[in-house]
C-alpha positions as CSV (number, residue, x, y, z in Angstrom):
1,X,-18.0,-102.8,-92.3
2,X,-15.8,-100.4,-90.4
3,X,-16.0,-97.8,-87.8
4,X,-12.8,-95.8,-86.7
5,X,-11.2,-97.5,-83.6
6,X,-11.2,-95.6,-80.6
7,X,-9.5,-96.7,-77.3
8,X,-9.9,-100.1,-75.1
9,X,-11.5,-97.9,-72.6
10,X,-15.2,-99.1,-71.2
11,X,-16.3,-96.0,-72.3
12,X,-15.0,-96.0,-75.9
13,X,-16.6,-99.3,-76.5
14,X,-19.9,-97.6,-75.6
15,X,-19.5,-95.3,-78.0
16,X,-19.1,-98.3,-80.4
17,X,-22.1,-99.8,-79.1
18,X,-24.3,-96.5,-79.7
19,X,-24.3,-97.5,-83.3
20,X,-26.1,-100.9,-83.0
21,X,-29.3,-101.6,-81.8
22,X,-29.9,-101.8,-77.9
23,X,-31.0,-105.6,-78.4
24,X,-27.3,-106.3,-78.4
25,X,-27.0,-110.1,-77.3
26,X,-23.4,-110.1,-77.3
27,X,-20.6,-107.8,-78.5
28,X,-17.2,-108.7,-78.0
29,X,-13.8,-107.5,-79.3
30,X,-10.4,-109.8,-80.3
31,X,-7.0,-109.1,-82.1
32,X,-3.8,-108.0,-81.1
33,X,-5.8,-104.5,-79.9
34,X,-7.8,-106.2,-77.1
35,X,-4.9,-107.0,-74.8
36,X,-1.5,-105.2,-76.3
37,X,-1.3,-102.3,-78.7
38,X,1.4,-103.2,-81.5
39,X,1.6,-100.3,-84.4
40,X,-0.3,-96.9,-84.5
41,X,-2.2,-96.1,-81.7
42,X,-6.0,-97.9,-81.9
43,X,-7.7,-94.3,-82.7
44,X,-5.2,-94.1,-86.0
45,X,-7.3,-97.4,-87.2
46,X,-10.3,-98.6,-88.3
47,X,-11.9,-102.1,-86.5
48,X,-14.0,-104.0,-88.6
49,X,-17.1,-105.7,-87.3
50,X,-20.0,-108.3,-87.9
51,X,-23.4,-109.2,-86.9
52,X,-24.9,-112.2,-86.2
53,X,-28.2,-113.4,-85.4
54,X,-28.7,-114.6,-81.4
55,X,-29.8,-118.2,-82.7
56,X,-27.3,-118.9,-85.3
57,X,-24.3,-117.7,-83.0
58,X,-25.7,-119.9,-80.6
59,X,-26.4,-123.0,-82.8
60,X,-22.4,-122.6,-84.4
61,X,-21.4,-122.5,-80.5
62,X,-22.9,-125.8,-79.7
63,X,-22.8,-127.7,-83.0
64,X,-19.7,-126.2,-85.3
65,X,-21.8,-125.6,-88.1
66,X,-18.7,-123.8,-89.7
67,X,-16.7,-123.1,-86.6
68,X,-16.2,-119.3,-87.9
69,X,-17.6,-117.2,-85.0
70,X,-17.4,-120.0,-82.4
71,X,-13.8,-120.2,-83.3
72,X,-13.3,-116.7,-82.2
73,X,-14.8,-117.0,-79.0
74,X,-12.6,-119.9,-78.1
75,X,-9.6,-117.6,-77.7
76,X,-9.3,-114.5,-75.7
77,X,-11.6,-111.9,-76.2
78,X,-13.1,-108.6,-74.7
79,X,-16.5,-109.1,-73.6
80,X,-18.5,-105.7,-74.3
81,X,-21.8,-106.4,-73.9
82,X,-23.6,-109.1,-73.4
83,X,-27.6,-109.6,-71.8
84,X,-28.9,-112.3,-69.7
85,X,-29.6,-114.7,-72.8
86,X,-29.2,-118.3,-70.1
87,X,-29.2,-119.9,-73.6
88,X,-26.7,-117.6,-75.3
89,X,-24.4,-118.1,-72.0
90,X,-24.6,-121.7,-71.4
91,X,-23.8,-122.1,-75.2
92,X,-20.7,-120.0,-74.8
93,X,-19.6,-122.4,-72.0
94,X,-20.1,-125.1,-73.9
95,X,-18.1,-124.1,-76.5
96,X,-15.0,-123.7,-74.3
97,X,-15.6,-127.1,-72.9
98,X,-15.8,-129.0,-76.5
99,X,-12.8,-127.2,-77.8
100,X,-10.7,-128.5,-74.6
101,X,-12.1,-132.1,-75.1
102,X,-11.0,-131.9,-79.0
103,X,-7.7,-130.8,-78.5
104,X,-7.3,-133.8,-76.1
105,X,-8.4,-135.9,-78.8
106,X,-5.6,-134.3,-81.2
107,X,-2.6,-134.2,-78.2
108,X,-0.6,-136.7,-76.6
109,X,-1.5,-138.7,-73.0
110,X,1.4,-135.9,-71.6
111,X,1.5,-132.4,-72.3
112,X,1.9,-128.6,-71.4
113,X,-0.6,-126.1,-71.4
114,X,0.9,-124.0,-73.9
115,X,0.8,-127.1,-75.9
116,X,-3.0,-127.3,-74.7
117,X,-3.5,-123.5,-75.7
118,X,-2.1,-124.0,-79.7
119,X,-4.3,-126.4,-80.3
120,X,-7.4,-125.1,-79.1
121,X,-6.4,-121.8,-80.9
122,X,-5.8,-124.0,-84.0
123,X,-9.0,-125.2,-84.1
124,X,-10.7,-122.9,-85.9
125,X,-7.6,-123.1,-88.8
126,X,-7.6,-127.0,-89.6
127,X,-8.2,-127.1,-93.3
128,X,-7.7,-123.2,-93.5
129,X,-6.1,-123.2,-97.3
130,X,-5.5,-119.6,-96.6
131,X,-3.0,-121.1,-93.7
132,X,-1.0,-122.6,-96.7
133,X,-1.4,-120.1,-99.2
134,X,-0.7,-116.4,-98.0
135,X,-1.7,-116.0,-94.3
136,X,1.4,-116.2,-91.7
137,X,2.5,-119.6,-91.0
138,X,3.0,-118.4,-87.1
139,X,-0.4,-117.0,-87.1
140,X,-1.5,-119.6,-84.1
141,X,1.8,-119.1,-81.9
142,X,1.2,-115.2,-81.9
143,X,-1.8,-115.6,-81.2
144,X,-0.9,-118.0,-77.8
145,X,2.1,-116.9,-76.7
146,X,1.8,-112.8,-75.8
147,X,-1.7,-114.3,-73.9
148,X,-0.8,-117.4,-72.1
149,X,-2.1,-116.0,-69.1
150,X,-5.6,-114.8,-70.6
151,X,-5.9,-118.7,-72.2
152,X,-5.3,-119.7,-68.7
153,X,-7.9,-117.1,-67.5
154,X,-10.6,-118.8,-70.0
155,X,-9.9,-122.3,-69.5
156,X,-8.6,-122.7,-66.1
157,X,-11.9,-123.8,-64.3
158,X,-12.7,-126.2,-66.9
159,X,-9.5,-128.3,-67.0
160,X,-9.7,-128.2,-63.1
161,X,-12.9,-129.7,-63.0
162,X,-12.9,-131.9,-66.2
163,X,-12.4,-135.7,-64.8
164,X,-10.1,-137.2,-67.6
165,X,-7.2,-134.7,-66.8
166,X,-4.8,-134.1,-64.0
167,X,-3.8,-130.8,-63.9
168,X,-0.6,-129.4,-62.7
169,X,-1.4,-125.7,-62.2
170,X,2.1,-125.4,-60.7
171,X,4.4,-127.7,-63.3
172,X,2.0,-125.9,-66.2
173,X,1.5,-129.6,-67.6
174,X,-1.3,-131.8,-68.1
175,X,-2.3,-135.8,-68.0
176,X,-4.8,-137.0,-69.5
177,X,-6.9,-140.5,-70.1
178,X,-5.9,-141.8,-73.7
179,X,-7.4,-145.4,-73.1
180,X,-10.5,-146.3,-75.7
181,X,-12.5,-146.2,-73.0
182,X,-11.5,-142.3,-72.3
183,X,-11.3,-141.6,-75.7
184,X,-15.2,-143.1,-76.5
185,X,-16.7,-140.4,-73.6
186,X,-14.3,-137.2,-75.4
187,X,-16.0,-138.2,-78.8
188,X,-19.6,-138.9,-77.4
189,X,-19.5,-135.3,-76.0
190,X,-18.2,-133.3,-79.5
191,X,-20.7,-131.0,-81.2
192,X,-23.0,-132.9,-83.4
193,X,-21.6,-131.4,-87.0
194,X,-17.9,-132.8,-85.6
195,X,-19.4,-136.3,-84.8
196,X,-21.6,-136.1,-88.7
197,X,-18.1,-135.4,-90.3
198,X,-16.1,-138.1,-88.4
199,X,-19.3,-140.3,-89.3
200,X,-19.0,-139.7,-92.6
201,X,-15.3,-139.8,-93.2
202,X,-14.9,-143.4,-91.1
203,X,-18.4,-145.1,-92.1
204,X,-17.5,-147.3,-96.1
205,X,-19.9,-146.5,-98.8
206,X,-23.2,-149.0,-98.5
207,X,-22.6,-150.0,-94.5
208,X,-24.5,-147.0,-92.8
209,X,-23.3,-147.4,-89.4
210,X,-24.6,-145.1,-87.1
211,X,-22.6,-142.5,-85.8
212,X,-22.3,-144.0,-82.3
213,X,-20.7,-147.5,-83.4
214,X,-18.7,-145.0,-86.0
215,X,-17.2,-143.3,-83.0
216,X,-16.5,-146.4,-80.7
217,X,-14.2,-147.9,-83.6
218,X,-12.6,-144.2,-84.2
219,X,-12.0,-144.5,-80.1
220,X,-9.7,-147.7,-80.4
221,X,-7.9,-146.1,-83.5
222,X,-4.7,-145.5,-82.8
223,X,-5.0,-142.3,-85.2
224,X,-7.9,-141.2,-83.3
225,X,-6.6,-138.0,-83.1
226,X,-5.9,-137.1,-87.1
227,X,-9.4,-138.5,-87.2
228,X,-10.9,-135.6,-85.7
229,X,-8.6,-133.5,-87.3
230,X,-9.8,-134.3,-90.5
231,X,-13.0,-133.9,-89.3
232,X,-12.1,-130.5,-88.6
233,X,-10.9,-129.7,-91.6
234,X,-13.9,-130.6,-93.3
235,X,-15.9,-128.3,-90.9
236,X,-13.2,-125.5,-91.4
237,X,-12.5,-125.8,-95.3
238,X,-15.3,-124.7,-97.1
239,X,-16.3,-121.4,-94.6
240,X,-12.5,-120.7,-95.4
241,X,-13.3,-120.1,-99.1
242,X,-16.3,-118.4,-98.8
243,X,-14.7,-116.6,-96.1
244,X,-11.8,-115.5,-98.6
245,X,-13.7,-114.5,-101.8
246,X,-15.7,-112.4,-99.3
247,X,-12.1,-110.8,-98.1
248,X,-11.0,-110.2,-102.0
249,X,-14.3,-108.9,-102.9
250,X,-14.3,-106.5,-99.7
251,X,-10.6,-105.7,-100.4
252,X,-11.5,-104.2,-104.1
253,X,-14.0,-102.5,-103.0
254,X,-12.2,-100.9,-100.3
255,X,-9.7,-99.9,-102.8
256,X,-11.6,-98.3,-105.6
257,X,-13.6,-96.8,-102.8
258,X,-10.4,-95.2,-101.8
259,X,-9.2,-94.4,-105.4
260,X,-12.4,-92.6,-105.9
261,X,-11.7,-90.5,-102.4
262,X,-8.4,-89.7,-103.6
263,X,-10.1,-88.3,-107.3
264,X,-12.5,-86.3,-105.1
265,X,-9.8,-85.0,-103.0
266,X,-7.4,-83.9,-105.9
267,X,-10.0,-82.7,-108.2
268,X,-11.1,-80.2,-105.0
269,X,-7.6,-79.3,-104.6
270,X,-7.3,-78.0,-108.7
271,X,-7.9,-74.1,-109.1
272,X,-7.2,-72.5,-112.3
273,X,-4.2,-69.3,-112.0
274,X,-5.1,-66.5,-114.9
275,X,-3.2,-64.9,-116.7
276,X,-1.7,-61.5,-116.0
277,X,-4.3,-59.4,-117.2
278,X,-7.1,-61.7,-117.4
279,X,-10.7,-61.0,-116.2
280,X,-12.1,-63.9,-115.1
281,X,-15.6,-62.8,-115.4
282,X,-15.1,-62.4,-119.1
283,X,-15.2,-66.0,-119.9
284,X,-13.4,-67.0,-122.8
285,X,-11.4,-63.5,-122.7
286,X,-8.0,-63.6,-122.8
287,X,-5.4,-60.6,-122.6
288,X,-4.2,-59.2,-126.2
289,X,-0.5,-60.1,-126.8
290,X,1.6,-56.7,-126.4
291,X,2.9,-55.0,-129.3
């Protein structure tokens, strides 16, 4: 659904708000609007938005279920609105925290932040066919780079007080524990969909091993790390299809919508000229052809 954009003012989002119910739990904004204005000026657009119940948004924040909306709220957004759910923002945190601790999974035992910040803003796009097939191939970089600053905003107290990492604020780089030992605690602490699909890509058909002992051997793997990514990637693919026939669907729609508006809009604009000599109340009259 769409309502016409209007500026990033406080106010202006208000206005926004005004058409949704006041038992808001959380409203936030995010694309290349929230924190730089690239094309026409935001009241020339329209912003599209969703709704989502308060317990599913928080179960996809702790477990991944799909990682669709909790993949959003691991990058930079603009928080609107947003009550004093303790549940609501304790999952939120949580969220932030398990997408650092997967991207140290995925990187290596040195690295930037920047390096940090496109994996964690990657997340959301392992196994995101659409990433192959149509959708910008820089997507992730554009999204990082113009808002290294907000990342570091977002994730700054957690990699200060995470344990396993020494971080050098100054040098912009990070060190961080890649022993098994290290690796066992990362993957003990993933959400629990994460841990299922690791389970289930790692554990042969007939041994059942429970996901625990699963994640001990992934640990002392030395492809830990494409391990969770495919883990990922099973998380990610299939909310990326139904995500995309939703997007084609809504794009048609959106298009004979405006074909019809364009009908409407010329058929308003057609007026019929008479003839010289015609009377218009005299339908079906028409002037005599001069001798």
């Amino acid at each position: 659904m769409a309502l016409q954009a209007l500026q990033s003012s406080g106010v202006a989002f208000r206005r926004i708000l005004s058409h949704f119910p006041e038992e808001l739990s959380l409203a936030f904004a995010y694309g290349s609007g929230v924190y730089r204005q690239v094309g026409p000026s935001a009241d020339q657009k329209l912003i599209k938005y969703g709704v989502i119940s308060t317990n599913i948004l928080i179960d996809d924040l702790l477990n991944w279920n799909n990682l669709y909306i909790a993949g959003r709220l691991q990058k930079p957004v603009k928080i609107i609105a947003m009550n004093e759910n303790i549940a609501l923002r304790s999952a939120l945190d949580k969220n932030l925290r398990s997408a650092v601790t997967t991207a140290f999974l995925m990187l290596p035992e040195s690295f930037s932040e920047e390096d940090l910040f496109i994996e964690i803003a990657g997340l959301s796009y392992s196994g995101d066919f659409r990433m192959v097939f149509g959708e910008d191939k820089t997507k992730v970089l554009n999204i990082v780079k113009p808002n290294i600053a907000h990342f570091r905003e977002l994730y700054g107290n957690i990699l200060q007080d995470n344990p396993q990492v020494v971080y050098k604020i100054q040098q912009g780089r990070l060190e961080i524990d890649k022993s098994p030992e290290g690796q066992f605690t990362q993957l003990m602490t993933l959400p629990k969909t994460l841990q299922r699909q690791i389970n289930h890509i790692m554990d042969p058909p007939g041994k059942n091993r429970d996901v625990e002992e699963t994640l001990l051997q992934v640990a002392h793997d030395p492809d830990c790390g494409e391990v969770v990514r495919l883990g990922l990637s099973a998380i990610v693919r299939p909310s990326s299809m139904k995500q995309s026939t939703k997007g084609i669907f809504t794009a048609v729609t959106e298009r004979e919508r405006e074909a019809e508006k364009q009908a409407e809009r010329e058929a308003g604009s057609m007026h019929w000229e008479p003839d010289v000599g015609f009377d218009p109340g005299s339908p079906g009259s028409r002037p005599e052809p001069k001798a």
